[in-house]
C-alpha angles and dihedrals in degrees: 000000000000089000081063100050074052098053096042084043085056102045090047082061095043090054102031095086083066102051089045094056087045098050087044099060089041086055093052092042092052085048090064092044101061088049089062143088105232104178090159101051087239090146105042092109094064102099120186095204095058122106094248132354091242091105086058118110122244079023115102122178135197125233092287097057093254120139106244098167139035117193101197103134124132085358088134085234110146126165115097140304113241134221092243091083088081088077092070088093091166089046112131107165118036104181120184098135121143102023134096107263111152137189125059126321101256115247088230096076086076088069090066092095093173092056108131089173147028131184123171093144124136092028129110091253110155133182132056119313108252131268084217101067089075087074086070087104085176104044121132111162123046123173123172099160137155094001126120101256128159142190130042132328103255106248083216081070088078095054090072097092090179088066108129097160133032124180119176097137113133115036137092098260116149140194131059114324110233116257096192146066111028084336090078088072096063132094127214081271088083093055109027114145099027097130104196097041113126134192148074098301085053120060087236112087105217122244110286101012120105118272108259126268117212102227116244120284126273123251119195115232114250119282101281114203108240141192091239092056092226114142124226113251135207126273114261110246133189135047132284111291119247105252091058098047084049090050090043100052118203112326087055092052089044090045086038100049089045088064104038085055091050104057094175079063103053112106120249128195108241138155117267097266098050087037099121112198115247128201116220107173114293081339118092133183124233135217114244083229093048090057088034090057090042103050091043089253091320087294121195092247095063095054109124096188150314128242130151100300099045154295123300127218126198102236132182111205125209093275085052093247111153120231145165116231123205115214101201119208142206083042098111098127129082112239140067091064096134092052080042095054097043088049091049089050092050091051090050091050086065103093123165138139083257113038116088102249125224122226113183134330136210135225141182128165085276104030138071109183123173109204112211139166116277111248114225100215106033122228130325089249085063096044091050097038114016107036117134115245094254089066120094115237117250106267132221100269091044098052088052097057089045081057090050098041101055085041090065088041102052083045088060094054099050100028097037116025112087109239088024119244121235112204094199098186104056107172146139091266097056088052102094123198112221108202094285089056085253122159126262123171112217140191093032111156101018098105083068096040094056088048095056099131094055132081125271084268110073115207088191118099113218134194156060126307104251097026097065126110118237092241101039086059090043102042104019080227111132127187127159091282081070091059087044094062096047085050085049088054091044096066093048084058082050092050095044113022087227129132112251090236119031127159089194088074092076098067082081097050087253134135117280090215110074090214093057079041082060108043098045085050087052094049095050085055077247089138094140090057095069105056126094116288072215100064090042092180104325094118141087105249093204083056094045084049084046091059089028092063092043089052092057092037078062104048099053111142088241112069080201086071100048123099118252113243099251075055088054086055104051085042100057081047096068092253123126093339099115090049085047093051096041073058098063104037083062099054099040092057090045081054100050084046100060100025081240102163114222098213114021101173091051091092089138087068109111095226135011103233096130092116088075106184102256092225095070100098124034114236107245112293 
């Protein structure tokens, strides 16, 4: 008896650094909660008496029960950060962007050595930036922005070579801006509105330093015959036109007036071998004979894949870096390369975890070329669909944090880029997979960006059969409920492995839209006919009703009825999805009572199942 009170003595010691870590850094995040506002309730679930902090929603931990991420953004919290965050050693992602917290940014926050990113924009925050924050040695994303914050930039700032993304627009901060380090690599973008900046990257010399001298102007070398049989064209002159830097707010006319005021950085047009390789940013340009070289002459074996811009080639550059080249299409006549530029810059200022991030682009008088990272595991589409029999299929718990991932992704594009990005062909196919199987959105933007010559208004509809909303197709109108729909379809892709449109379907007699195929399984109580072959049982069924009700929540026919994507987070979350569905359920009975038909003008729509029984699916137990 007494060997056992040892050995139990022994393994509570074994164990007790990791409850301790784990108590500790409850205790410091229900700290900051008292100190907040919470209107919303966003924060009920963290609960101080239980063992860690990792069941609480917008906390997620990592295997050893640490907190590497805190969601808290455009949560309408407001109330004060506190210095006990500095205890989250493990902490990766702080996100509080988009609320009203007010009073300084703690120094303490320079103590979380494994931040990769930090996001404390659109907030009240006031004070200097701390010094401390120079200690963040992994740090790759930093946004301050619109907030109220005063004093210098900390020079320690440029010591953080990891440093992709820097914000600090919008605030009252004052002094030189610092020209060296990773600060070399921004662009007026990262400290617009700051009214008392000075230096060179600003258009305000600072007191004491010599006025600045434009450099002298660019000529072009003279035309050079090529291979290729491309001609040399002239260099584009002139600023951005009104109407874009209208369209393009702020961050375009800075973006716009930097280069306008630099004339050696503005791009040219040039054959491959004359192509110099410009540094924008983080966003470089590429020479045509540089991709050409790294994809094997855009041969038919490296294509990664084809869509409706293009197709996309694997390619290994001379670093042996791996990337994947878009070859956009319909894109075989010169003009339009300064809209083409600005478009390409506001594309590259959407960073997120899961956003596909671009990383240069190419252009000559006939080609138009976006440079991106390779992704390890394809898209979701091959995963589900085209995988070789020696990979393993995506499980349960992976298939739900692709489903949470895209949806923070596609939250980002239409909540936090200025002007918002609409995706407007969500699918499976565009959901690409990194080398975690973490989620990563492509081919955002583009849309826009192959529709420069038009107005802001695009008359094109894009998109995919299946994942098009009924009033996008009807009205070629888009907004970010169009994007909701085609996330809603997604998932369905995710539950049942099957292709949104599939003509194979009515072989069976069944519906050739997988959302009718769905619903009509759902109506006849057949839940279990819908999942994945591949996940055979290997999956909660509270969880697959759960996804299954936020599928349908997003698939609504108006586009009035259906959640906004920063809703779909928090749903998928556990947050507010049981009061959404009661909801439904509601309205959908209400409907059934009275015929009333829910979308009367959708009669393009290949069955009218839209009056799903509301009983179908059990709200969460």
């Amino acid at each position: 008896m007494e060997t056992i009170h040892v050995a139990f003595f022994l393994l509570s010691l074994i164990s007790l650094p990791n409850h301790a870590s784990a108590n500790l850094e409850g205790d410091a995040l229900h700290t900051l909660r008292v100190t907040l506002v919470d209107p919303n309730n966003v924060l009920q679930s963290w609960d101080p008496t239980l063992v860690n902090p990792c069941t609480w929603f917008h906390v997620t931990c990592n295997n050893e029960n640490s907190v590497i991420r805190v969601d808290l953004g455009n949560a309408e919290l407001s109330g004060h950060l506190v210095p006990d965050l500095g205890v989250l050693k493990n902490l990766q992602y702080l996100e509080l962007y988009s609320n009203n917290i007010t009073g300084p940014i703690p120094s303490n926050l320079g103590n979380l050595t494994n931040l990769v990113s930090l996001d404390l924009y659109l907030n009240s925050f006031t004070g200097p930036i701390p010094e401390s924050l120079g200690k963040l040695s992994k740090l790759r994303f930093l946004r301050l922005n619109n907030n109220t914050l005063t004093g210098s930039i900390p020079m320690s700032l440029t010591n953080i070579t990891t440093l992709q993304v820097l914000d600090l627009s919008n605030n009252q901060l004052s002094g030189s801006v610092p020209d060296n380090g990773s600060f070399s690599l921004f662009t007026p973008i990262s400290f617009a509105n700051n009214l008392d900046l000075c230096g060179p990257v600003t258009s305000h010399p600072c007191p004491g330093s010599p006025p600045f001298s434009p450099p002298p102007p660019f000529i072009p070398p003279p035309p050079v015959s090529t291979p290729s049989g491309y001609g040399l064209t002239g260099a584009i002159a002139g600023g951005v036109a009104a109407g874009a830097a209208l369209l393009f707010a702020a961050p375009a006319i800075a973006f716009a007036w930097w280069r306008r005021r630099k004339p050696h950085d503005i791009f040219f047009d040039v054959p491959a071998e004359e192509d110099p390789e410009v540094h924008l940013g983080q966003l470089k340009r590429f020479s045509l004979r540089e991709l050409q070289v790294a994809s094997d002459g855009f041969s038919n074996k490296n294509i990664l894949g084809r869509g409706g811009f293009g197709k996309v080639y694997k390619g290994r550059l001379a670093d042996g870096t791996l990337v994947a080249v878009k070859r956009l299409k319909e894109e075989r006549t010169p003009g339009g390369e300064l809209q083409f530029q600005t478009e390409v810059e506001m594309i590259s200022m959407a960073v997120h975890r899961n956003l596909l991030r671009l990383r240069g682009f190419c252009m000559t008088p006939t080609e138009r070329l976006l440079v991106y990272p390779y992704m390890a595991n394809g898209s979701v589409a091959s995963c589900l669909r085209e995988r070789p029999p020696s990979q393993p299929p995506l499980d349960w718990p992976t298939r739900k944090r692709i489903a949470l991932g895209s949806a923070r992704g596609l939250s980002y594009l239409h909540d936090h880029c200025d002007p918002k990005i609409i995706h407007r062909d969500v699918k499976a196919a565009n959901i690409l997979l990194d080398e975690d199987f973490e989620a990563v959105v492509g081919d955002f933007g583009l849309a826009k960006l192959m529709d420069y010559k038009d107005t802001h208004v695009t008359t094109a509809v894009r998109g995919t059969i299946g994942h098009i909303a009924p009033e996008y197709l009807s009205t070629g109108k888009s907004s970010e409920k169009t994007d909701v729909f085609g996330y809603g379809i997604m998932l369905l892709e995710l539950i049942t492995g099957q292709r949104a449109f599939d003509l194979a379907r009515l072989a069976n007699d069944d519906d050739v839209m997988l959302l009718d195929w769905v619903k009509g399984l759902l109506k006849e109580k057949k839940l279990e006919m819908l999942v994945d072959p591949d996940l055979q049982t290997n999956y909660e069924e509270r969880e697959l009703e759960q996804v299954i009700q936020v599928a349908l929540l997003c698939t609504q026919g108006s586009p009035m009825e259906r959640p906004k994507m920063s809703e779909v987070v928090r749903m998928l979350e556990g947050d507010g999805l049981a009061e959404r569905w009661d909801e439904w359920q509601k309205v959908e009975i209400l409907r059934e009572d009275i015929d009333l038909s829910p979308n009367p003008h959708s009669d393009w729509i290949v069955d009218s199942t839209y009056n799903l029984h509301a009983v179908e699916l059990s709200g969460p137990r």
